[in-house]
N, C-alpha and C positions, 0 to 999 in steps of 0.2 A: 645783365642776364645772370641768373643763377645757375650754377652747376646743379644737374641732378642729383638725390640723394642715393649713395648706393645703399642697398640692403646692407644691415649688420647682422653678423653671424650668430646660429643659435646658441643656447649654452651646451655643455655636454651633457648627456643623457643620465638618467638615474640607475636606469636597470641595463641590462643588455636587453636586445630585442626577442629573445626566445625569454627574458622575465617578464618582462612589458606586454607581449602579448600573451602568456598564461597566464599574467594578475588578469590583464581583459579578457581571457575566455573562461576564467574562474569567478570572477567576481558577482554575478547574478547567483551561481550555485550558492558561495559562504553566505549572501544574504537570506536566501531563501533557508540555510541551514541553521543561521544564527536567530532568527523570526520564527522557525517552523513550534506549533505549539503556542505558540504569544495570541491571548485574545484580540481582536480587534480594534478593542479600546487602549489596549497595551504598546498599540502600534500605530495608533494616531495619539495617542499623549506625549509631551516632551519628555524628554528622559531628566531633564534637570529644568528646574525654575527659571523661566523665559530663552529656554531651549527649542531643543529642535526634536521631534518624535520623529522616529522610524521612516515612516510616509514622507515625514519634510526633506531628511538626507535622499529618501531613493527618489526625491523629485526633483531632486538638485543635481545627485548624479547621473540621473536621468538626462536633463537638461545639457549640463556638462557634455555628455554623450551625442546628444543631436547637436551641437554647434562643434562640439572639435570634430566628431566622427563625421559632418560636412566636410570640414576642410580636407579630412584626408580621402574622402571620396572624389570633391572636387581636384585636389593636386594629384591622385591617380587618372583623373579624368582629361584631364586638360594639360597642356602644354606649357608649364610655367605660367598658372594665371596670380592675377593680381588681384586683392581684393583687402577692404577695411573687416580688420576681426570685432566681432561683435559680445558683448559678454554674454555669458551663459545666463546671468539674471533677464537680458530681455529675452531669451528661451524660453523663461519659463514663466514670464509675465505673457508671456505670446501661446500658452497651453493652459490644459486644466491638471497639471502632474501632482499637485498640490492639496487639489481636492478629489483625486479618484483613490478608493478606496487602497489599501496597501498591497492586498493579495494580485489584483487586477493590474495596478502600474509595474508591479514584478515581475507579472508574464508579461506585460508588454513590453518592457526592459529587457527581457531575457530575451524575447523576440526577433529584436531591434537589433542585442547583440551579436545574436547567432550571426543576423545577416553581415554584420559589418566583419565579423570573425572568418566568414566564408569566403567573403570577398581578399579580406587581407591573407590567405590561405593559399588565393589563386595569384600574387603578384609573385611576384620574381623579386629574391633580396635585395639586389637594386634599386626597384621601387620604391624602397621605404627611405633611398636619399632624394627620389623627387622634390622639388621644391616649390613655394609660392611665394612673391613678393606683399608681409602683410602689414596694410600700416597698421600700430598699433596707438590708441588714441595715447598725447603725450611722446612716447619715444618713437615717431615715426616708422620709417619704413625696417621691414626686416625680414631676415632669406627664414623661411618653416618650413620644416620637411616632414613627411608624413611618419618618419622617424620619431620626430619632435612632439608630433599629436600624441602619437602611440604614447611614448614616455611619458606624459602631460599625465595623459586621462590615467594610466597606469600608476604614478604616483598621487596624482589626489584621489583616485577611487580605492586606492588601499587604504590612505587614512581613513575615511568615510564606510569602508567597509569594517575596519577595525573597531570603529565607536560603535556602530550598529550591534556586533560580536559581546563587545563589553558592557554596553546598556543591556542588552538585552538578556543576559547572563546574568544582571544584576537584578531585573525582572523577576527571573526564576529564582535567584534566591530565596530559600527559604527564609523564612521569617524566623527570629526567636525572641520569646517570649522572656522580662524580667521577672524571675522568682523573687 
């Protein structure tokens, strides 16, 4: 008989959780700010040669958003559940984020956010140490707190919010002309 695996513990967090969740109650506005103005061709085209355009990041962080923002609905929900983490790429093999136009998956993103922003608004600072036991494919089992999610999504949606900023800054640049 094998001994059960116990959960290993997460790593420490990036932000504090009053940064982690203004990067997540901010981050729809800086993209819509850094986009706003950009034709529509400007923001389905890659920003760099076999890149990724504007629409492909907000359908990634999109996707991102509905699988972690699961988990912490679920670990708010539930009483220490268990459950196999799934990547964000089958998110968004499992949607159309990829092909709806950019202005449209923005509002629906920003949407989606509010709710989950509203909801984490109403937990009690506690809640954010709830936890889930999640295997993760390869390093098996391991204790996530909704803490963990928050952190997560907060620092990879500021990278992704950052490149959008500076592509599309680079858009606008003006052009000059060699005399």
């Amino acid at each position: 008989m094998t001994a059960a695996r116990r959960p290993r513990s997460e790593p420490e967090p990036r932000y504090s959780l009053a940064e982690a969740l203004d990067i997540l109650a901010t981050s729809p506005g800086l993209i819509a700010a850094a986009t706003a103005g950009l034709a529509a061709a400007d923001l389905h085209t890659p920003f760099e040669p076999d890149g990724w355009s504007a629409r492909d990041i907000l359908a990634h962080v999109r996707a991102c958003h509905r699988t972690w923002g699961a988990y912490i609905e679920r670990i708010l929900d539930e009483d220490r559940p268990v459950f196999r983490a799934e990547s964000p790429r089958s998110t968004i093999d499992q949607t159309d984020f990829l092909e709806q136009r950019f202005k449209a998956s923005l509002e629906d993103f920003t949407s989606d956010r509010d709710r989950l922003m509203a909801r984490l608004r109403d937990v009690d600072e506690r809640d954010f140490a709830r936890t889930a036991t999640v295997t993760l494919p390869g390093l098996g089992q391991q204790s996530r707190s909704v803490r963990y999610y928050a952190d997560r999504m907060a620092s990879h949606e500021r990278e992704h919010v950052r490149h959008i900023e500076q592509a599309s800054a680079s858009r606008r640049a003006p052009t000059t002309r060699a005399r």
